[in-house]
N, C-alpha and C positions, 0 to 999 in steps of 0.2 A: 654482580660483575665477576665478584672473583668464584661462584660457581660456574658460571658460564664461561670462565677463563680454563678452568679445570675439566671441565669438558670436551672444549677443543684441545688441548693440551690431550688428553684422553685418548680420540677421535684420531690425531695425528699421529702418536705415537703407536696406534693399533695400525694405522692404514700401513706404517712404517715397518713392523713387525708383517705383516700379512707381505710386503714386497722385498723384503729383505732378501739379497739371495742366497744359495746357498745355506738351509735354514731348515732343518726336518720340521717336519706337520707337529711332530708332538713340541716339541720348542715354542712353534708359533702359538698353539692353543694353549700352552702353558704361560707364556708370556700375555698372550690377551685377556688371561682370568684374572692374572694379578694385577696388571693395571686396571682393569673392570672391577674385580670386590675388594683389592688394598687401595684407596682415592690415593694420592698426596705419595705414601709409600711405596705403590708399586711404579708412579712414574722415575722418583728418587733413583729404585732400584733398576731401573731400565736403565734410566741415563748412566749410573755407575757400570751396569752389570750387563747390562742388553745385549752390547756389540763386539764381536771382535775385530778390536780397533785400537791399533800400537799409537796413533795420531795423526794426522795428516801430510803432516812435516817428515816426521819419520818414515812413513813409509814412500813416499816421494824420494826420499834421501837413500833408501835401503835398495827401494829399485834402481835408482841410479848406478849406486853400486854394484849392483848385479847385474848389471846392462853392461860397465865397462870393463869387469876383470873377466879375463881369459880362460878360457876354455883351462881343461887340467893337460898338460904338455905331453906331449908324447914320448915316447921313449926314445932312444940312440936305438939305431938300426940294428947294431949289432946286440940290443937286450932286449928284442920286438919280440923271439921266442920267449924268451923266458920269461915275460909280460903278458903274454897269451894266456885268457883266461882259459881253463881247464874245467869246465860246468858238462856234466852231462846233458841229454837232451831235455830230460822231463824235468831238472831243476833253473833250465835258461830262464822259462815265461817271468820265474822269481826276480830274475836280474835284468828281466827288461820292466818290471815295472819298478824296481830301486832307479835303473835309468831315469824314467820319465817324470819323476818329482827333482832330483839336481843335474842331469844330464851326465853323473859321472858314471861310467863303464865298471864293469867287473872289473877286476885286474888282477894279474898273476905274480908270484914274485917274491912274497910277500910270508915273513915267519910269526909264528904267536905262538904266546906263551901265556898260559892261565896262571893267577897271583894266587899263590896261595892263602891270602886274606888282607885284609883293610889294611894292617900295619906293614904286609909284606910288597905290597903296592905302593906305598908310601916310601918305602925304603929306595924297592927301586926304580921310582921316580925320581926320587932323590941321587941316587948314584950316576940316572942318568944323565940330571943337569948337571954334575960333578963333571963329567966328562965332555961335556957341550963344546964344541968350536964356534958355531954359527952365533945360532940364538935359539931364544927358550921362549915357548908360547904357550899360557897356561889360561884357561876361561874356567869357573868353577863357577855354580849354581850358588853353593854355601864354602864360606871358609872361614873356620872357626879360630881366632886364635888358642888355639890347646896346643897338646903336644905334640901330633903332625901338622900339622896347620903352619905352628914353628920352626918345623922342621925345612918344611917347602920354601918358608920366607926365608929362612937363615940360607939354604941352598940357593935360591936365585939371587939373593945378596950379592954371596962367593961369586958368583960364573958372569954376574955385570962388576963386579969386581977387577975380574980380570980380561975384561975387556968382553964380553958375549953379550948379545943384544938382549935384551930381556922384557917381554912385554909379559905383562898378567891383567884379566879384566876380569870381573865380579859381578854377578846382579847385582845393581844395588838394594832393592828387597832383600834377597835370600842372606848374601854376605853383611848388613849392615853393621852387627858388631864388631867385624873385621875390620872396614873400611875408615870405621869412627875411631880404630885403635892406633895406638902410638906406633906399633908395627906398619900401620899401613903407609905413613908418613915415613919409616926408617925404609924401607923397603924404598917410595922414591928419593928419599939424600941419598942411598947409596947408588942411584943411577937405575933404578929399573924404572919400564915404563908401565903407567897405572892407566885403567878405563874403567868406568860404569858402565852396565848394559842398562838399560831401560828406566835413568834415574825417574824417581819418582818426582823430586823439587817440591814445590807448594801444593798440600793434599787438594787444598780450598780450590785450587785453579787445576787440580789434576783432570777431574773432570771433563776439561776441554781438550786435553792431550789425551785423550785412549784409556782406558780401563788399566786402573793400579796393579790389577792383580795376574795381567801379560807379564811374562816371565823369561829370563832368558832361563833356563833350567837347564841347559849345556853342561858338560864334560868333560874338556878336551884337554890332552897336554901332547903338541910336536916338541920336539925337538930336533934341533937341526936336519926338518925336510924329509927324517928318516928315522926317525920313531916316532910312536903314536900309543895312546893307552885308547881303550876304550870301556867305558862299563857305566856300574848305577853309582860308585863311589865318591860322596865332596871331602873336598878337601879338610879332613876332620875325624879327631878319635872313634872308633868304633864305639867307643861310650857315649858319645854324643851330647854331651852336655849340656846343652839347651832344651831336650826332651830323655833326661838320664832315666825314670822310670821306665822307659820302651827297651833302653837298650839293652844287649849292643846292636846297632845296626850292622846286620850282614850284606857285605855288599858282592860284588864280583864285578873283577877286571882283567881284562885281557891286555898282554904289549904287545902291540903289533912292532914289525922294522920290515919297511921295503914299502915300493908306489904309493898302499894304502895310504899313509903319512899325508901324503900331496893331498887328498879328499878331504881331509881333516882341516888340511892346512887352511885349505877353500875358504869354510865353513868361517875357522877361525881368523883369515883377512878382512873377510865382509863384516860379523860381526865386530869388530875391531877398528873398521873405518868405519861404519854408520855414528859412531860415538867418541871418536878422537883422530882430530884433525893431523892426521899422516898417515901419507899415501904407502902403502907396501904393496902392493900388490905384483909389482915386479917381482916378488918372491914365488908368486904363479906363473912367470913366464921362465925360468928356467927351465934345463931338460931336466929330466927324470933322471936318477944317479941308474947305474947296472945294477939290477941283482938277481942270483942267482934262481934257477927253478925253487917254487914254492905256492903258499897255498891263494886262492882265489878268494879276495874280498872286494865290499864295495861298501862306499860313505852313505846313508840315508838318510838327510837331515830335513828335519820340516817345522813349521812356525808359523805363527799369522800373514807373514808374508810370501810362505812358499805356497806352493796350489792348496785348493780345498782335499780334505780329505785324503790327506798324503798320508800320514801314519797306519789310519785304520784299513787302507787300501793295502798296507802291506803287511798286517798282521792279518789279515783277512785270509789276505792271497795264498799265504804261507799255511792257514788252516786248513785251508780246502784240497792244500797239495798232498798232505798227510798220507802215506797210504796203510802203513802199520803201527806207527805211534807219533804221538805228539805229545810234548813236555812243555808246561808253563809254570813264570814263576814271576809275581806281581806282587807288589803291596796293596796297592788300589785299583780295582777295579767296579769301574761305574759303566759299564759296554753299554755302546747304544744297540738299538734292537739288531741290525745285522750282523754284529760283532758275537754279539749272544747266539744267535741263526747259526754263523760258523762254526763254534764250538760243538754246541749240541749235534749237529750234522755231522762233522767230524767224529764224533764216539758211534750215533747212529747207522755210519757205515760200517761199523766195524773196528776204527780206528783207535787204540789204546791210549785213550784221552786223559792227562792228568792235570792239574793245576792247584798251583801251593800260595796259599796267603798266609800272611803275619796269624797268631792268633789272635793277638792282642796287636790292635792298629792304631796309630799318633789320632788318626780322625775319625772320630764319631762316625759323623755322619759319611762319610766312606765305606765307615765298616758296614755299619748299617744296610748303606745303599748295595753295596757287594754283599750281601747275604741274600736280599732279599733275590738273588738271581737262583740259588743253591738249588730250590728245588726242581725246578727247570732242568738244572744241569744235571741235578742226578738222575732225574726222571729218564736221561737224554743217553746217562751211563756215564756221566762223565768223573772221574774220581776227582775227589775233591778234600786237600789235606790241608789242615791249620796249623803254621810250623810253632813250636813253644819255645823255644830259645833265644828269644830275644825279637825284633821287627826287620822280619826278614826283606829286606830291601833290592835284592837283586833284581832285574826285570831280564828275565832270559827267555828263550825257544827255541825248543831242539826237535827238531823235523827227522823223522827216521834214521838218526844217525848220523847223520851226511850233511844236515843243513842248521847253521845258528845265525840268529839273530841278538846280539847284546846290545847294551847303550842303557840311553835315560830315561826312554818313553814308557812310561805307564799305560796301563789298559784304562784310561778314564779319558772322559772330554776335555780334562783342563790338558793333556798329555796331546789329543788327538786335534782339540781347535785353539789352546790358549799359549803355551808355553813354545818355544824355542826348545829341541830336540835334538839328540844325534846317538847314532845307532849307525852300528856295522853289522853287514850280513856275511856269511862268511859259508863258501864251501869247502868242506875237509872231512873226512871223517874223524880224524886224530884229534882234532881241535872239538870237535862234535861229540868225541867220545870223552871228552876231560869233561863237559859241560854237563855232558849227562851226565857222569859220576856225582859232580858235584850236587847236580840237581836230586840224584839219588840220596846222599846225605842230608840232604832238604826231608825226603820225604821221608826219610830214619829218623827224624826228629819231630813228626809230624804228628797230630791224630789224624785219622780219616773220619772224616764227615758222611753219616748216614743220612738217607731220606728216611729213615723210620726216625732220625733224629729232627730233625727238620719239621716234619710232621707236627711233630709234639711239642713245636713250641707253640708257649701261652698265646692267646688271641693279640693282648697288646703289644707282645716281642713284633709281632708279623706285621702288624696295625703301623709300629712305628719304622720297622724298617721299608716296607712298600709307601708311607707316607714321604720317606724321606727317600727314597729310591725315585719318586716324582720332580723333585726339585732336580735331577741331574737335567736335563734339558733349559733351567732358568741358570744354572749355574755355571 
């Protein structure tokens, strides 16, 4: 009986896997071997691992949300020029497909200023809730109680102290240490408002709620409607204390002031009412404040709930546009095959193709899995440098100059089908040229990766990295 129970059990779960949609070929035959040659373990791992799926409740609840808050507000008439995006012709197709995953527009208007590092982001983040009138709206991935960490809590203290609204929400995965901490309770007596994204609750009955390891992995901090940071940065020492032998995490963040703000804000209402009952979202139907001529960005945010294949559509898009260089700079990358295709195409044409990883990376099997692409890409021309100064964290890309893409999305499937994301695209040169710079000093610190190197590794180095390069499709 209970073979025959495991059978059908089998049986269903494969028919399930084969009609799944939205689902590459290599995922489905990867998924039908483990439940075929692991009996008992590979359905386990289905039912945890299989689906991406937040839960049923949830995403009912998230659509809802996003069915009822408004569009992002237009400007006053008299700052419609100055909101007028300014994209050249051959970089529009870019911002019409940032459009088509949240429906938010380029927008003009708009100033940024690159941080000169983790602690100087921190600072003035800090200065700028210092100054808040409104309110303060912070979502972090991870928030460590250390030394910035402290800094941020002690800061949004002060500004709901003196009367400024103050909401901060947390993974509850990524932040747990934070959340469990006596800071996190000082933070609500003094009057801030607290959220979880994606509580976990009882692992035993997790199961029936969506996959544990759906993430919100966001980044955001507005402040009053009119500043915005964006980048790979949590809320947390560049020492990183929970993985100190990697450190220090190199991060990179951008402050935006102007429209851009409003995109974020989006992001940040939705995320923030799916999981704590108050309504804000009248903070989206305001108008748009004036501001003066400035540079053209736009919000891209995507998740289990926004379309299929929103991220990798736009690092893709961005590949192919390349015409004299392209700069990447990732931790993890686990590319599924057309993401790989773009790359190597992109050097193939001609295009001055580079891409910088950690040397030394937090996850094995990451690394691993991102190596075993190396020769492909060399073969393809693509340069390829391993930064040694620590785990280089940033997720940047700088398209001829002219065009960048920053935020939190990694080049990996848990970045492109699992976690909660957000990224701004951004046209400027000026802004484009601090990126490259920095991305320059990335690859000052780098080695370069040879295909005569690559070559030469042992049988079982190759053995185990392509072994575990297979599991990105189950994983």
């Amino acid at each position: 009986m209970w073979l025959l129970l495991h059978i059908v059990v089998s049986l269903a779960l494969i028919v399930r896997v084969i009609l799944k949609p939205h689902r590459e070929p290599a995922s489905r035959l990867a998924w039908t071997l483990v439940i075929l040659i692991l009996p008992a373990i590979g359905i386990i791992g289905y039912l945890l691992l299989g689906e991406t799926n937040i839960g049923r409740r949830r995403i009912e609840r998230m659509n809802r949300i996003l069915a009822g808050l408004p569009r992002v507000a237009d400007a006053p008439a008299a700052h419609a020029a100055a909101l007028r995006p300014a994209i050249p012709e051959r970089w529009q197709p870019l911002f019409r497909v940032g459009h088509s995953i949240n429906g938010f527009e380029p927008v003009g208007g708009n100033r940024a200023r690159l941080m000169d590092d983790s602690n100087a982001a921190i600072e003035a983040m800090v200065a700028d809730i210092d100054a808040a009138t409104e309110h303060v709206h912070l979502l972090f991935y991870i928030w460590l109680p250390d030394t910035n960490g402290l800094k941020m809590a002690e800061a949004v203290k002060r500004a709901a102290g003196r009367g400024v609204v103050c909401r901060v929400m947390v993974d509850d995965l990524g932040s747990r240490i934070f959340w469990r901490s006596e800071h996190w309770q000082a933070m609500g007596a003094a009057g801030v408002k607290l959220g979880r994204a994606l509580p976990i609750g009882n692992p035993l009955l997790r199961i029936f709620n969506g996959r544990i390891d759906l993430r919100n992995h966001r980044k955001i901090v507005v402040i009053d409607d009119a500043i915005t940071y964006c980048g790979s940065q949590n809320c947390a020492d560049p020492e990183f204390r929970i993985k100190a032998r990697f450190a220090p995490w190199v991060d990179l963040v951008v402050r935006f002031e102007g429209p851009v703000a409003r995109q974020n804000q989006h992001l940040f209402v939705a995320d923030w009412m799916a999981y704590v009952d108050e309504r804000i979202d009248d903070l989206l139907r305001a108008p748009l404040r004036g501001f003066e001529q400035g540079i053209t960005a736009q919000v891209v945010g995507s998740g289990p709930t926004v379309r299929y294949s929103a991220m990798p559509e736009m690092f893709e898009t961005l590949m192919y546009s390349a015409r004299r260089e392209l700069v990447v700079t990732t931790p993890y990358f686990v590319p599924d095959e057309s993401m790989q295709a773009a790359l190597c195409a992109s050097a193939r044409r001609g295009v001055a193709t580079s891409i910088v990883f950690p040397a030394r990376n937090d996850s094995r099997l990451v690394a691993a899995a991102s190596r075993s692409n190396y020769a492909e890409l060399l073969a393809a021309g693509v340069r390829i440098f391993e930064y040694g100064e620590g785990l280089l964290h940033a997720k940047t890309l700088t398209l001829d100059g002219e065009v960048t893409l920053i935020g939190s999305a990694n080049m990996d499937r848990r970045s492109f089908d699992l976690n909660y994301e957000n990224n701004i695209l951004v046209y400027d040169p000026v802004l484009s040229r601090a990126v490259r710079q920095r991305q320059e000093s990335y690859i000052a610190s780098s080695k370069p990766v040879t295909l005569a190197e690559v070559e030469a590794w042992t049988l079982p180095q190759r053995l185990l990295n392509n072994t575990l390069a297979m599991l990105g499709p189950v994983l």
